[in-house]
VOTORLUM-710405 format. One record per residue: residue in three letters; x, y, z of N, C-alpha, C, CB in turn. Coordinates in steps of 0.001 Angstrom, whole numbers, padded with zeros to 6 digits, always signed. Each point is the difference from the previous one (the first is absolute). Glycine has a CB too. Example, Ala and Ser with C-alpha at 12.3 -4.5 7.8 and 13.67 -1.06 7.14 Angstrom:
BEGIN
ALA+013190-005690+007800-000890+001190+000000+000900+001200+000000-001892-001173+001246SER+001542+002223-001966+000820+001190+000060-000770+001090+000730+001184-000628-002145
***
This chain:
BEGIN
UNK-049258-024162+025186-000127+000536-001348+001242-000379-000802-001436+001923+000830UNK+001044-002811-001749+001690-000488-001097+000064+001153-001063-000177-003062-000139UNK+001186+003592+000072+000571+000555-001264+000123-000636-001236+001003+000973+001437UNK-001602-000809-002365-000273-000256-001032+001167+001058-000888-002720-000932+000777UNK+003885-000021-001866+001320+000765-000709-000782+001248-001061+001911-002627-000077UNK-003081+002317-000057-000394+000445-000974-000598+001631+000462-000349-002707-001045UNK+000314+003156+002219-000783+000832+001117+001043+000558+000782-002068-001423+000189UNK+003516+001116-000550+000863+000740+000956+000340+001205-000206+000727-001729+000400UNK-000593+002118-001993+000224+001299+000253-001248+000977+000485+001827-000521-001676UNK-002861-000006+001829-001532+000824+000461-000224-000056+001652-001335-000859-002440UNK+002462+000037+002759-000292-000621+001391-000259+001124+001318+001622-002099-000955UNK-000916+003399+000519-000595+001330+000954-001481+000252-000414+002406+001336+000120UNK-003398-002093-000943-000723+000458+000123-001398-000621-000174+001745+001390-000297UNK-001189-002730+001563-000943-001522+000324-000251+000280+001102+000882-001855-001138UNK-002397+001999+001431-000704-000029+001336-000237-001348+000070-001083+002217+000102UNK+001242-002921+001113-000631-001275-000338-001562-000094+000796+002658-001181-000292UNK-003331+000503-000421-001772-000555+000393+000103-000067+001514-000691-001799-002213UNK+001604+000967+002739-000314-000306+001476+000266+001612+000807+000942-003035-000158UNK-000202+003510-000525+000099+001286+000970-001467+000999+000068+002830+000024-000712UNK-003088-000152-000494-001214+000946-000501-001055-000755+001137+000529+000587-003152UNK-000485-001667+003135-001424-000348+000775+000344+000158+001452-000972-001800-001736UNK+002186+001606+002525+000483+000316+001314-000778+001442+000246+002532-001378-000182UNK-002109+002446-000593+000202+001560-000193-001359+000047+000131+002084+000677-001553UNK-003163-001134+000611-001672-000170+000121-000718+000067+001079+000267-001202-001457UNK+000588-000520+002355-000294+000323+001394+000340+000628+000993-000369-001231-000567UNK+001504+001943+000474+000114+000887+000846-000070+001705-000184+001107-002101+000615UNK-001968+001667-001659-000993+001622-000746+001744+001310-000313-003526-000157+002464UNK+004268-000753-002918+000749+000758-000628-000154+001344-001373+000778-002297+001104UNK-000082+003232-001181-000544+000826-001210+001109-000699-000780-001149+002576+000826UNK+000984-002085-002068+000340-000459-001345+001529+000239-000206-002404+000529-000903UNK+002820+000611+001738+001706+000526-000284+000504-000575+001039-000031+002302-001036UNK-000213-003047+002043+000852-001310+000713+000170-000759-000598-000551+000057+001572UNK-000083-000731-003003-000232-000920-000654+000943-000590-000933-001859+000872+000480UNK+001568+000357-001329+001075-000325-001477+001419+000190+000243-001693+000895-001601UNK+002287-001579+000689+001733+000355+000248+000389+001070+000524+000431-000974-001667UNK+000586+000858+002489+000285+001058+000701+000396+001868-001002+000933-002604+001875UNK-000145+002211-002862+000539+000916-000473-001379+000648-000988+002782-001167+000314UNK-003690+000716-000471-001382+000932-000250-001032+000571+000989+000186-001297-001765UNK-000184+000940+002973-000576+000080+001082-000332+001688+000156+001241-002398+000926UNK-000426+003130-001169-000385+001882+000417-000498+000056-001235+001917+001382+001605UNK-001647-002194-002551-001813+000747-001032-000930-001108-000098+001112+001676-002011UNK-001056-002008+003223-001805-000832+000060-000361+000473+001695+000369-002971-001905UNK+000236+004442+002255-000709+000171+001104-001177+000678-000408+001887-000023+001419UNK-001860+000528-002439-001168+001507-000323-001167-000887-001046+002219+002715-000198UNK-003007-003201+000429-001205-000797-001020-000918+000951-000185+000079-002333+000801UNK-000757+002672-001950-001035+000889-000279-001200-001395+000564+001197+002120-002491UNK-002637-001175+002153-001038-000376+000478-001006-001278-000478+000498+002324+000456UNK+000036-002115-001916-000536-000730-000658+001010-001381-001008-001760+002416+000317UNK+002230-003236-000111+000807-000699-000247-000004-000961-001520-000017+000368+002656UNK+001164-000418-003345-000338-001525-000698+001312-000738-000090-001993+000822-001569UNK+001702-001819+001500+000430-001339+000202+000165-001023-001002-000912+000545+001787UNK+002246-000131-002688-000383-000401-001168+001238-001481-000112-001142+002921-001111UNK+000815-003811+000681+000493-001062-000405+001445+000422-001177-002775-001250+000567UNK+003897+000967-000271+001160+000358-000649+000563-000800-000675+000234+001192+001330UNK+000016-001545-002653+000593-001366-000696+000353+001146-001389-001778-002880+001069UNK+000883+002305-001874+000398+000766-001567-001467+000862-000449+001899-002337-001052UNK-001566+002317-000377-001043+000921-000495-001375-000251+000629+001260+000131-002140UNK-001930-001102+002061-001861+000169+000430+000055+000463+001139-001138-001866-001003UNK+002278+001551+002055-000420+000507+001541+000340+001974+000058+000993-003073+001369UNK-000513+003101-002205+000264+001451-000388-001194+000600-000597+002359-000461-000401UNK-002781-000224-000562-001239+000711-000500-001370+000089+000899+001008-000782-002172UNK-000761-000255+002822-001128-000229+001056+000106+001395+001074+000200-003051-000152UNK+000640+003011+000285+000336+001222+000637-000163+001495-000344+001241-001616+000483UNK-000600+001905-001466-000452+000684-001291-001859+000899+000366+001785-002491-001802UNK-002324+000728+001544-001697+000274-000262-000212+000037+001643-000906-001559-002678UNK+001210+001206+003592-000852+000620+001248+001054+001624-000101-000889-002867+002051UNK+001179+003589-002253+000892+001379+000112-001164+000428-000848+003010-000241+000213UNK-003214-000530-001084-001222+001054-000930-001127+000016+000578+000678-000449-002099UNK-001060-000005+002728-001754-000641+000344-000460+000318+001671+000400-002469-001883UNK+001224+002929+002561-000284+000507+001651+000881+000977-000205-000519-002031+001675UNK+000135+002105-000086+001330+001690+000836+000394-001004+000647-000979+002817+000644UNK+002475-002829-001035+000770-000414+001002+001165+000390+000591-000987-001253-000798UNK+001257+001215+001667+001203+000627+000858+001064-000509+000253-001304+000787+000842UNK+001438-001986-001243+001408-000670+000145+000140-000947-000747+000212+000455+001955UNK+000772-000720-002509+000071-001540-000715+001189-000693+000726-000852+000718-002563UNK+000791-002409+002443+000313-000899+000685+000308-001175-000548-001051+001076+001286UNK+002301-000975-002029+000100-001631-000691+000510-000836+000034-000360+000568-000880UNK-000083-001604+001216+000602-001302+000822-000197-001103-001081-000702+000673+002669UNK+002284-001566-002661+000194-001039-000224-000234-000903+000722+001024+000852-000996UNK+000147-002278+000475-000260-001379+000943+001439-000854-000697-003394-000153+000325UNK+003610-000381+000574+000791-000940-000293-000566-001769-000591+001300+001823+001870UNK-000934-002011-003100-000799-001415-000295+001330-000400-000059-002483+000070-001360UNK+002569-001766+002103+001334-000899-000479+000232-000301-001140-000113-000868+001599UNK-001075+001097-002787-000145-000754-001154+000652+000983-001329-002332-001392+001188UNK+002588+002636-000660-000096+001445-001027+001759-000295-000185-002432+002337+001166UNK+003030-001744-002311+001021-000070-000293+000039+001719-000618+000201-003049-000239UNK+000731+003380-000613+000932+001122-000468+000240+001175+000748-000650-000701-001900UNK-000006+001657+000852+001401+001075+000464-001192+000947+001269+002093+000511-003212UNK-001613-000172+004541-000460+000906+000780-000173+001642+000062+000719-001952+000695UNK+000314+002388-001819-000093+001411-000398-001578+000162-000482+002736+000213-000772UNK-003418-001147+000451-001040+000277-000884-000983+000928+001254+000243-002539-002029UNK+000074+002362+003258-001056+000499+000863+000100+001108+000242-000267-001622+000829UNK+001639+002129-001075+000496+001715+000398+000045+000718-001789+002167-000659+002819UNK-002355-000172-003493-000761+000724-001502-001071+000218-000121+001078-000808-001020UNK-002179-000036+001525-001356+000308+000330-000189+000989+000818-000436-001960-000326UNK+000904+001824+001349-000073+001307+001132+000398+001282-000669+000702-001468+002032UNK+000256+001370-002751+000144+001392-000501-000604+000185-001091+001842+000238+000891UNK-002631-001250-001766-000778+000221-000848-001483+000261+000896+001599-001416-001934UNK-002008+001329+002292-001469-000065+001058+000422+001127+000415-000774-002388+000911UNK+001986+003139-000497+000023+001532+000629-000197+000987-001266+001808-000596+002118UNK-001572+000130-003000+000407+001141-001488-001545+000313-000133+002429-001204-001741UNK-003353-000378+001551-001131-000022-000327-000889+001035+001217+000546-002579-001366UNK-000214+002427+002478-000556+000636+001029+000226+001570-000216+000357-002124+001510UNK+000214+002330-001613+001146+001889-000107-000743+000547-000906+002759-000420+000152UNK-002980-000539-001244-000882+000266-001445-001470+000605+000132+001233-002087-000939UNK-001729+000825+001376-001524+000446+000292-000857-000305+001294+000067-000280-002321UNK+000909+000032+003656-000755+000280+001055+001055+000497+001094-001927-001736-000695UNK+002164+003084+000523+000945+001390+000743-000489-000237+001250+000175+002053-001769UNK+000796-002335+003035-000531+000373+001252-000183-001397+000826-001219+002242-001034UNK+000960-003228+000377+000023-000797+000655+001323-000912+000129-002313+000450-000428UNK+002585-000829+002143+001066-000551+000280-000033-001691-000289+000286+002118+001666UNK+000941-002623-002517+000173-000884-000453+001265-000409+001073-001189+000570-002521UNK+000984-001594+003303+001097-000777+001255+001046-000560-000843-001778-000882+001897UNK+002915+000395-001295+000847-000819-000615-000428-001380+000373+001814+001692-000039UNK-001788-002762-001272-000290-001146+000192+000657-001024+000726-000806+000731-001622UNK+000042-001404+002198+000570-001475+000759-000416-001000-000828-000190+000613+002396UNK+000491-002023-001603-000306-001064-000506-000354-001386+001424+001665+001173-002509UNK-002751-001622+002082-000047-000742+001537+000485-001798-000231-002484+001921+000969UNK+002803-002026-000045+000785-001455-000024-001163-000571+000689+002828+000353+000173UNK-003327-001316-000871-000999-001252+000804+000636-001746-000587-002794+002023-000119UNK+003895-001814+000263-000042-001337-000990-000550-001792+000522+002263+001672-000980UNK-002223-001232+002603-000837-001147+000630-001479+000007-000320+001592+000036+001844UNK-002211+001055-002149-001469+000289-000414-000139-000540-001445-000248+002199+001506UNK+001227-001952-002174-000121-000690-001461+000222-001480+000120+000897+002069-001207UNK+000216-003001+001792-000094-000901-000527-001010-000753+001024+002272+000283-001386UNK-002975+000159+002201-000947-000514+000583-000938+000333-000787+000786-000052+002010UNK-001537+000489-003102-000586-000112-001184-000215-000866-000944+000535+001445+000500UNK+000956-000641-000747+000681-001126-001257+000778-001145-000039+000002+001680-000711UNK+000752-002414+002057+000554-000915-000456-000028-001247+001246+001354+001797-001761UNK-001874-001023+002910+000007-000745+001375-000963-001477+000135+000363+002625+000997UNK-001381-002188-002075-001223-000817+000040-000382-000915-001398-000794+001951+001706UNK+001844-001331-002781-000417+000022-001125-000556-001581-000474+001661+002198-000299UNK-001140-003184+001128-000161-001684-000516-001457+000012+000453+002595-001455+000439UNK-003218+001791+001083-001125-000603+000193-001257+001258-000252+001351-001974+001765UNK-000929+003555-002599-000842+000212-000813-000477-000372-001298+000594+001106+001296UNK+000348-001949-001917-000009-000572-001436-000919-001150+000586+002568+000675-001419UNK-002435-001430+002499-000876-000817+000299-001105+000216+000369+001419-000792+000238UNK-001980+001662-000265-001274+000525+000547-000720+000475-001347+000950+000795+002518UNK+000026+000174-003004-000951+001170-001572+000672-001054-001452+000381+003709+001219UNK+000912-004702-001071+000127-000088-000945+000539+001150-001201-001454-001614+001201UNK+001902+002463-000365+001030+001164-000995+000667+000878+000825-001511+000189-001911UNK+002357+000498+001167+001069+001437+001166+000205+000615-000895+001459-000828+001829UNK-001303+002045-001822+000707+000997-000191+000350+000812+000938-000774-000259-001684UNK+001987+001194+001873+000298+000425+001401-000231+001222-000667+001686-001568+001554UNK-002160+001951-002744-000231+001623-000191-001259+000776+001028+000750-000552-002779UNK-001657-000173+003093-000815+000520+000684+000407+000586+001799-001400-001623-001982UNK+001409+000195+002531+000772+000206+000907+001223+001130+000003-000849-002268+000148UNK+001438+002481-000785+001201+001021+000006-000690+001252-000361+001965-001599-000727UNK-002828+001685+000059-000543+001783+000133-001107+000220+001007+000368+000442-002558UNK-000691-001359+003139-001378-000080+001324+001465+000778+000905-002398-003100-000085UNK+003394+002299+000285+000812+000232+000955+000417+001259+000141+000501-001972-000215UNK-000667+002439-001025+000567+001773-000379-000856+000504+000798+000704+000306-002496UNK-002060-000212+002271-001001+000373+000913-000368-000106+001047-000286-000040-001237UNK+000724-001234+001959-000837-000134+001026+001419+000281+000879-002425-001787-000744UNK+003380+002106+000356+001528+000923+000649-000475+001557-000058+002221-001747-001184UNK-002892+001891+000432-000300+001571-000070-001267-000261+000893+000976+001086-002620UNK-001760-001738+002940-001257+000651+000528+001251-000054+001855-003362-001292-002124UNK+004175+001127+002256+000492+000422+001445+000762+001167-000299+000163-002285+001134UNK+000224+002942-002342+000451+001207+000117-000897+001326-000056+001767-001311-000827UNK-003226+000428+000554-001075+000957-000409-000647+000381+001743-000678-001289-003040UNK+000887+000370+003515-000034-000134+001443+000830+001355+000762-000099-002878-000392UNK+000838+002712+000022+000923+000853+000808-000085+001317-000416+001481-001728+000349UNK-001594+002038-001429-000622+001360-001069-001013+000587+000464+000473-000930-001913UNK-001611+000058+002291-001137+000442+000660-001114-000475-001830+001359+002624+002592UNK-002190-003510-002098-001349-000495-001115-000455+001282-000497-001041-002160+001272UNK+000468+003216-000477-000659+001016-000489+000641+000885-000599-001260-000373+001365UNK+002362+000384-001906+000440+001158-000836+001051-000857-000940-000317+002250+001902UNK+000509-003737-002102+000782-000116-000756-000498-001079-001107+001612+000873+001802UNK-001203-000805-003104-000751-000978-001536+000877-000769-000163-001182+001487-001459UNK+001524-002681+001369+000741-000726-000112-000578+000106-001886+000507-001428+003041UNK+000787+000757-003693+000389+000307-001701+000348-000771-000573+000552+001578+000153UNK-000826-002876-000920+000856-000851-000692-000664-000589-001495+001005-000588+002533UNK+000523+000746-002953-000516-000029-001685-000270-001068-000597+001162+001544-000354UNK-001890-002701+000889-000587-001337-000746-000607+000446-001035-000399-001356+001796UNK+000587+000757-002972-000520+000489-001129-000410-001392-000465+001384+002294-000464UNK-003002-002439-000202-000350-001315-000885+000981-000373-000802-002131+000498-000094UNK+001970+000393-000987+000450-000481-001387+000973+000750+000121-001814-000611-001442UNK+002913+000056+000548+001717-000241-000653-000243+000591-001395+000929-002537+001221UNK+000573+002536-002029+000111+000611-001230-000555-001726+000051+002137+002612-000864UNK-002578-002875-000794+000150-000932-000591-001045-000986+000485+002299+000671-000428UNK-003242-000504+001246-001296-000210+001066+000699-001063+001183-002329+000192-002105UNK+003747+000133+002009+000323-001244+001324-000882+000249+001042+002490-000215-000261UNK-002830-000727+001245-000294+000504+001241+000952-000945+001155-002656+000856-000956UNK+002326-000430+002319+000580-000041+001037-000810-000483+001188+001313+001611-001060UNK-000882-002809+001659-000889-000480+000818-000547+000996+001213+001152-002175-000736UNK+000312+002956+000838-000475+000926+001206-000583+001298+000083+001497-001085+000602UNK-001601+001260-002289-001027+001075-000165-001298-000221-000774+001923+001289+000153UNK-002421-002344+000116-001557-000417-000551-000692+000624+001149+000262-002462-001348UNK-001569+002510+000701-001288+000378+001100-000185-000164+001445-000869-000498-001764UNK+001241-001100+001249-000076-000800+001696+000601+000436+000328-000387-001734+000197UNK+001827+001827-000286+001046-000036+000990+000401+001669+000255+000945-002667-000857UNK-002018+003576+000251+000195+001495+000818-001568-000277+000628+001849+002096-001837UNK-002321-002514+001680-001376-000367+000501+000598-000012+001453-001395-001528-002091UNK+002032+000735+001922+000165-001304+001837+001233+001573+000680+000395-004418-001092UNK+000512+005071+000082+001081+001139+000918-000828+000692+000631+001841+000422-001435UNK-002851+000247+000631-000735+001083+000405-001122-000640+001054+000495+001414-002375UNK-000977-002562+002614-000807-000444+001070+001294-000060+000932-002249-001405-001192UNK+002779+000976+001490+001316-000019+001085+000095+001112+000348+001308-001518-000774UNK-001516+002736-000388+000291+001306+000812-001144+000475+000752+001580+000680-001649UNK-002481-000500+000502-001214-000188+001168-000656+000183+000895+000543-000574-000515UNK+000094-000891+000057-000438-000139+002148+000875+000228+001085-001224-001803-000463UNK+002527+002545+000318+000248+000875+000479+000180+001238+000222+000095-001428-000157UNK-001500+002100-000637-000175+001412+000302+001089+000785-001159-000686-000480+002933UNK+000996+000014-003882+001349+000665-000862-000684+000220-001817+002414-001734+001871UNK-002226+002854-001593-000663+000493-001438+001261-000183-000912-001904+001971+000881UNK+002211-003408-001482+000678-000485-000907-000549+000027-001577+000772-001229+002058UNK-000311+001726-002969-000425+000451-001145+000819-000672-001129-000758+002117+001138UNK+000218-002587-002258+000908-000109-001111-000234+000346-001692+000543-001641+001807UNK-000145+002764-001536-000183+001404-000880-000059-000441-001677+001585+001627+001990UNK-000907-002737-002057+000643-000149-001405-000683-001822-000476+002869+001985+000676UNK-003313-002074+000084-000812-001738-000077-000491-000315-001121-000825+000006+002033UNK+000098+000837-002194-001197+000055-001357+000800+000625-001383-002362+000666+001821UNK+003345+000120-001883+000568+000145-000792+000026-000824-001286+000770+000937+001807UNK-000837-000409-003184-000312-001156-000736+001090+000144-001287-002786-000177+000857UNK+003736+001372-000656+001023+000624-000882+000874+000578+000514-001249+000220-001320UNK+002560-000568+000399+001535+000547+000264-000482+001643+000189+001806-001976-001765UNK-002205+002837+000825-000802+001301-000156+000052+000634+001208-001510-000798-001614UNK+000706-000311+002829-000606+000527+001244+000994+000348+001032-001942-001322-000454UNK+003017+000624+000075+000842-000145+001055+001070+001254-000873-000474-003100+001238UNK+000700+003310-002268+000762+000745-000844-000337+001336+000580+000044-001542-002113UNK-000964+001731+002286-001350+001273+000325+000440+000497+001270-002293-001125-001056UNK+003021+000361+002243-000056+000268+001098+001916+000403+000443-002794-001708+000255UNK+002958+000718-001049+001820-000263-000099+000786+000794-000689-000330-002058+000042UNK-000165+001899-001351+000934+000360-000998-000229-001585-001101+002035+001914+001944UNK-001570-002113-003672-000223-000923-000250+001583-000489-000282-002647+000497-000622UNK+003362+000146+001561+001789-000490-000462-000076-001182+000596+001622+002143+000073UNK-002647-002205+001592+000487-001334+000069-000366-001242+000365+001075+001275+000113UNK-000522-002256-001113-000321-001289+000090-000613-001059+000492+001076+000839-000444UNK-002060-001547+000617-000761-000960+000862+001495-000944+000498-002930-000062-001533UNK+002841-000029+002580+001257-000970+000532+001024+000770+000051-000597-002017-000918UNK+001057+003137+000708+001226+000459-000153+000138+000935+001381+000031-000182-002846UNK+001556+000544+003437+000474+000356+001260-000736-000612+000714+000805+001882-000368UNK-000978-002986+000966+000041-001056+001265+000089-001345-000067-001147+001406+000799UNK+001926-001723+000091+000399-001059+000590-000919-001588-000726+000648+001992+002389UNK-000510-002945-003058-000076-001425-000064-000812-000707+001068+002120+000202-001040UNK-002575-001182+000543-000383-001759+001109+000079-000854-000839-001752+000452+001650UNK+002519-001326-000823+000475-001255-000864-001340-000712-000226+002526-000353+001036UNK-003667+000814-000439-001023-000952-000482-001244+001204-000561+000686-002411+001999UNK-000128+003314-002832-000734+000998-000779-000766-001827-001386+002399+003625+000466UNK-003851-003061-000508-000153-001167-001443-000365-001348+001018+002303+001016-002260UNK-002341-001264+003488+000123-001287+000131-001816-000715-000170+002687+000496+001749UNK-003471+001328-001358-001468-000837+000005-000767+000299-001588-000425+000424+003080UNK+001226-000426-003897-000041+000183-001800-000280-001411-000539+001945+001997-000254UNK-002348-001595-001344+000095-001672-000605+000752+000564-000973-002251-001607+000391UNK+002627+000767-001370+000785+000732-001337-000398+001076-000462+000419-001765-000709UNK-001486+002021+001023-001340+001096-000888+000523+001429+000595-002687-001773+000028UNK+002990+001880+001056-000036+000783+001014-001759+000079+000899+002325+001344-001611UNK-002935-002584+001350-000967+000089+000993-000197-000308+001312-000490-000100-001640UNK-000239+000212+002356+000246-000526+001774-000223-001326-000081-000911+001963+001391UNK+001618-003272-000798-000507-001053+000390-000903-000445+001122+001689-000038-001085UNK-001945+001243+001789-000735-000185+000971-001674+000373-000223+002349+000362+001236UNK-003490-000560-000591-001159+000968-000754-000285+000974+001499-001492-002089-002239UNK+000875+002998+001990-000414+001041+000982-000339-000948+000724-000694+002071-000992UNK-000537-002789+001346-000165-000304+001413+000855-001002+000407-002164+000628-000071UNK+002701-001546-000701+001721-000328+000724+000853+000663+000927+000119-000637-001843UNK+000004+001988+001162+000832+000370+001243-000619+000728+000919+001755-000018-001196UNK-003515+000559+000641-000757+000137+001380+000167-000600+001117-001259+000376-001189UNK+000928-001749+001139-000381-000631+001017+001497-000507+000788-002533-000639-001298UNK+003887+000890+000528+001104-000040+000595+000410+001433+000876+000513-001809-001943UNK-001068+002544+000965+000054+001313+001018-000778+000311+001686+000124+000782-002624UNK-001680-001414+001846-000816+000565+001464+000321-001231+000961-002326+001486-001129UNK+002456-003055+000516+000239-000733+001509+001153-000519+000527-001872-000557-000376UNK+003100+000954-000499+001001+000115+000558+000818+000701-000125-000456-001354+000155UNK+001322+002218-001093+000531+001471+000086-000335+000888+001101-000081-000176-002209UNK-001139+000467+002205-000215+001690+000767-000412-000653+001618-001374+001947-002544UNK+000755-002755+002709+000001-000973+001450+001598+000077+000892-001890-002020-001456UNK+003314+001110+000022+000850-000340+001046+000659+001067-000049+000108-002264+000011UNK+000322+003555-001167+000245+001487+000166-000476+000882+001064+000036-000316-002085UNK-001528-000169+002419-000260+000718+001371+000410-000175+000943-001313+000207-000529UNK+001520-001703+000711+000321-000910+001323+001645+000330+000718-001718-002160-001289UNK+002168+002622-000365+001833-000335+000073+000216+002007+001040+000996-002182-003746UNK-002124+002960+003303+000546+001619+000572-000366-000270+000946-000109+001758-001392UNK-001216-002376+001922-000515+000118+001369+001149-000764+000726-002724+000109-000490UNK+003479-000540+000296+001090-001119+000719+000794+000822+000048-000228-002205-000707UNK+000756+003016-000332+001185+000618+000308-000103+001369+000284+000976-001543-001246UNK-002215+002075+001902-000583+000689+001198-000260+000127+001224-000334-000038-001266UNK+000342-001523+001593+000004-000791+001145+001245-000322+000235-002022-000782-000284UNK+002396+001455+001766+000961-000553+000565-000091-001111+000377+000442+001639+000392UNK-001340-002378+000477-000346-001258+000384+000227-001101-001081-001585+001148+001495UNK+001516-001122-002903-000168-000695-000998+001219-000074-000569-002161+000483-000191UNK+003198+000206+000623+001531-000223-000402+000794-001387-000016-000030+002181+000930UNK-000284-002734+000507+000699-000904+000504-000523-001363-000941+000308+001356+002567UNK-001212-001586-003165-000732-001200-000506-000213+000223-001638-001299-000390+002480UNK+001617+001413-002405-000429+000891-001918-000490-001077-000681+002068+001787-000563UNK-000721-002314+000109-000207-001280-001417-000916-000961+000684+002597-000085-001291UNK-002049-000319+002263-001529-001414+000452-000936+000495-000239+000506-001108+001837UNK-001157+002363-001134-001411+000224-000446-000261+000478-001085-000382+000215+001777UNK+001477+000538-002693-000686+000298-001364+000039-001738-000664+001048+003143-000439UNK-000193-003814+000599-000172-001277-000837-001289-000904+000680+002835-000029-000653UNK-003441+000367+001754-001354-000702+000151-000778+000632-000393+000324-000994+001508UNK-000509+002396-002004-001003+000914-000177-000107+000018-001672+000484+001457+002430UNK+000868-001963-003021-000253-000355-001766-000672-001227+000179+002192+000971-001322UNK-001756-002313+002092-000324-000949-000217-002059+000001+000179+003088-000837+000739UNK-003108+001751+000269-001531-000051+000430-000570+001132-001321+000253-000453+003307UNK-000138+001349-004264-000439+000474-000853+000211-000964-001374+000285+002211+001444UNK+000684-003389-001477-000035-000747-001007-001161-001064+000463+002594+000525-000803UNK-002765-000962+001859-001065-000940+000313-001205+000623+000151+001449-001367+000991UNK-001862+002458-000826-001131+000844-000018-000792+000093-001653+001390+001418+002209UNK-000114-001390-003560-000312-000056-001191-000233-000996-000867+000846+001499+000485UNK-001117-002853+000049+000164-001361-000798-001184+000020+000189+002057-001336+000193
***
């Protein structure tokens, strides 16, 4: 796991991916898991769980709207480490204490955990950057926005694992439309289309509360309207990259369909089942790099 300058002062509070999936297989509970110095308040889990995606405002509101819409007994909010994200890290312990104010406010009683953040950064650039020449040769386009929020997910469907499927909602705030009608490659149709089949089909009642949303209003409604689309969290140097001047997508929906269903969620599956497998340690990269090469020759 590399330390990233930008993640050090947060660094008490990086689980990394490979541990989470070790812990999986050896049917670990959840307070062996996370950083040590939060560990005695993740021994006590209520019954009914959520699992909410932690960044800035939409993953908050998303959150927000499953508190309104279930009973739930615990909340759970997990980050990630991206190599690509830049500024300031306070923004995650302002949210947290903004998401507790909001909680105290209007849903009394339920326990809100202290947040982590999970380190996968071999899972990302095996996405985004390991393969990137001979997927351009295959689809003829990239963007690594997709890939990088599949990864959010398909890192959480092993913590959903360990939580137990039947009592816990996984939460994340992909939203269509932007102020100003930008959109976002990784929150079009398809590409929650293809998260939520990934979840799926593993038994994980993954939800995204705020998708359809079609106004600042909606999200104002749940939050508060002090604050800002984009504002308190963290940067990517490649925020805009799948835009045209317009702020429209360059990609079209079934573009990144068919990048999603025959190669995204295939080598995302391939990459946990490996790093589940002890046996599959010793050879990792050879066989994930024959197992891209055989899903790029499977698509021509």
């Amino acid at each position: 796991m590399v330390e990233l300058s930008v993640y050090q002062d947060i660094s008490h509070r990086v689980v990394s991916f490979t541990s989470l999936c070790s812990g999986a297989v050896l049917k670990l509970q959840i307070h062996n898991l996370v950083p040590k110095g939060m560990r005695d308040r993740y021994e006590n889990i209520g019954n009914r769980i959520l699992l909410t995606d932690f960044a800035g405002r939409d993953s908050i509101a998303a959150c927000m709207q499953i508190l309104k819409d279930e009973e739930i007994d615990t909340v759970i909010p997990v980050g990630d480490i991206v190599p690509s994200r830049y500024g300031d890290t306070d923004s995650y312990s302002q949210n947290w204490n903004t998401l507790a104010q909001l909680m105290k406010k209007n849903h009394v009683g339920i326990d809100l955990k202290p947040w982590f953040i999970v380190d996968g950064q071999d899972f990302w650039r095996t996405l985004n950057q390991r393969y990137v020449q001979q997927i351009m040769g295959k689809f003829g386009w990239f963007t690594p926005c997709i890939g990088c929020h599949f990864h959010f997910y398909a890192m959480r469907s092993v913590l959903v694992g360990i939580l137990g499927h039947d009592n816990t909602i996984l939460a994340s705030g992909e939203k269509r439309l932007h102020k100003n009608g930008k959109r976002k490659a990784n929150q079009t149709d398809a590409a929650v289309k293809a998260y939520g089949k990934f979840s799926l089909e593993r038994g994980i009642d993954h939800r995204f509360p705020i998708h359809n949303y079609e106004s600042e209003e909606q999200i104002g409604y749940l939050i508060g309207s002090e604050w800002n689309e984009g504002g308190s969290q963290m940067s990517c140097v490649h925020s805009g990259n799948d835009q045209d001047d317009n702020g429209g997508l360059k990609f079209t929906e079934q573009q990144i369909s068919e990048m999603m269903t025959e190669y995204i969620l295939p080598l995302g599956k391939k990459y946990i089942e490996m790093k589940m497998d002890a046996g599959s340690l010793d050879n990792f990269w050879n066989s994930l790099d024959d197992y891209s090469d055989e899903l790029l020759r499977c698509t021509q």
